[in-house]
C-alpha positions in Angstrom: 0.4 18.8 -11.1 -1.5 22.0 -9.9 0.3 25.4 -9.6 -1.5 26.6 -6.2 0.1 30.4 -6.9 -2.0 30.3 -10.3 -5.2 29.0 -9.3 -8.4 29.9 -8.5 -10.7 27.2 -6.6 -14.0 26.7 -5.2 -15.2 23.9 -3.0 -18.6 24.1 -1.8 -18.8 24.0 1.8 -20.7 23.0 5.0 -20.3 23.3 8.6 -16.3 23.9 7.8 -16.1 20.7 5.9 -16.4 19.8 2.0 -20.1 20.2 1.5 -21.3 16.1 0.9 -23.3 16.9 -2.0 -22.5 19.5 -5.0 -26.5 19.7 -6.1 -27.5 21.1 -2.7 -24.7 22.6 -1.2 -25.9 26.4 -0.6 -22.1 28.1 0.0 -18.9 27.5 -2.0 -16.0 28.7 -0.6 -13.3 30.7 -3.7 -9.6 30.9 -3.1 -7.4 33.0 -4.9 -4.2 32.3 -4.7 -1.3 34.5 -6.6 2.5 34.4 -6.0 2.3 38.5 -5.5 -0.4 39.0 -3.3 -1.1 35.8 -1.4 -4.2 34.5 -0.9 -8.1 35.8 -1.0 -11.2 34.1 0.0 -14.7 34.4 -0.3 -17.4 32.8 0.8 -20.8 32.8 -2.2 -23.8 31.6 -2.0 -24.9 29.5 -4.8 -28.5 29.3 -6.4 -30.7 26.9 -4.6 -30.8 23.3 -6.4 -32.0 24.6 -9.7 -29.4 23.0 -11.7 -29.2 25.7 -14.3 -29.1 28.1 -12.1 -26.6 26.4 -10.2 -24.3 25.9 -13.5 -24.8 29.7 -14.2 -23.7 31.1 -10.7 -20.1 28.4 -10.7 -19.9 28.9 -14.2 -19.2 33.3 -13.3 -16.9 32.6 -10.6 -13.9 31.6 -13.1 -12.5 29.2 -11.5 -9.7 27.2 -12.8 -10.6 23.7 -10.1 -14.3 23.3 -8.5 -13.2 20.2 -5.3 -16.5 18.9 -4.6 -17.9 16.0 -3.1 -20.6 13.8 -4.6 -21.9 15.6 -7.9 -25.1 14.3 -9.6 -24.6 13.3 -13.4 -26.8 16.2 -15.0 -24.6 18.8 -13.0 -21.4 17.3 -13.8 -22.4 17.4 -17.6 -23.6 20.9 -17.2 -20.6 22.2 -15.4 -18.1 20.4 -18.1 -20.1 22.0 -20.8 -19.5 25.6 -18.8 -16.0 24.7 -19.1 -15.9 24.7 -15.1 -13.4 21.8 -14.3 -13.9 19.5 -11.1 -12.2 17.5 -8.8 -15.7 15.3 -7.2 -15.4 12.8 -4.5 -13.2 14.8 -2.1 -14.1 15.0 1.6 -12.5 16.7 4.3 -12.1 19.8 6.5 -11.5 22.6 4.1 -8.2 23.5 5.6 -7.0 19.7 5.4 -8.4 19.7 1.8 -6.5 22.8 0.6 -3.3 22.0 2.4 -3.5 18.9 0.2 -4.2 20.7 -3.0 -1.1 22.4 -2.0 1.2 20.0 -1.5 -0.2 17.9 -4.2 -1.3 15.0 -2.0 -5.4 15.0 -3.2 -5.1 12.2 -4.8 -4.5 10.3 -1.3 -7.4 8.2 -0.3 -7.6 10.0 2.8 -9.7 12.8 1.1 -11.9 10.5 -0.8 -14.9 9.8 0.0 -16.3 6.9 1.7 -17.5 4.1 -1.3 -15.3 5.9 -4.2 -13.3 3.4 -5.7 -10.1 5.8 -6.6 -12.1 8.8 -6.3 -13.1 9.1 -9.7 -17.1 8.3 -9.3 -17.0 4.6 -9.9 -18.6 2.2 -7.6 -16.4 -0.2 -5.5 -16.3 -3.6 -6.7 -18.9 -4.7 -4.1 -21.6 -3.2 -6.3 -20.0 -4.5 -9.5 -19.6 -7.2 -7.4 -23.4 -7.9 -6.9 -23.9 -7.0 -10.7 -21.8 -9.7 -11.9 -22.9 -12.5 -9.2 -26.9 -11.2 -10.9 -25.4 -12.1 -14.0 -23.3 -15.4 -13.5 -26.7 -16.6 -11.3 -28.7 -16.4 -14.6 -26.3 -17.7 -16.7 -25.9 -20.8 -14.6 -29.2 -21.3 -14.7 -29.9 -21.0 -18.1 -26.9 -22.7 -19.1 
């Protein structure tokens, strides 16, 4: 469960909506939110799509959740090892997605994004799907 009045999150952001893709997005959007004072947004910009960069930039920000849409391997890996914690394969408005995080509803499948099987960056079982047909093919004919 997330404490909303504790946190501090960023989700990257374009044209008012999760930003599609972490790697190129060029504005995160940071929401503090304490019980005492309410809440406080910023918009950032981020370093362009120099992954290091990138890493650096999030990394100073301190946030406790990063909600981002697709994130490329190397980023996710570099942002872990920055101790930056994410929530990836969210879409949305920004409002919708925050009022979620609020209530505790991310998780719905409303907010995931199209081709996430549970949201958690596995493919859906159509592309397992076609992996295991590739294999069962060859083993048929071989065997």
């Amino acid at each position: 469960m997330l404490y909303w009045d504790t946190m501090r999150v960023g989700i990257p952001i374009w044209n008012g909506r999760v930003s599609p893709v972490l790697d190129t997005a060029e504005r995160v959007v940071v929401v503090d939110a304490e019980a005492q004072t309410g809440e406080v947004r910023e918009e950032v910009a981020l370093e362009p799509r120099r992954l290091p960069l990138r890493t650096a930039r999030i990394a100073e920000l301190r946030l406790d959740l990063l909600v981002c849409g697709a994130v490329s391997r190397p980023l996710a890996e570099m942002l872990a090892a920055a101790g930056v914690r994410l929530e990836p394969w969210i879409s949305g408005e920004v409002e919708d997605v925050l009022g979620a995080l609020t209530a505790g509803q991310l998780d719905r499948p409303r907010y995931r994004m199209p081709g996430c099987c549970g949201g958690r960056g596995q493919g859906r079982g159509r592309g397992r799907g076609r992996a295991h047909r590739g294999r069962a093919g060859a083993q048929g004919r071989n065997g």
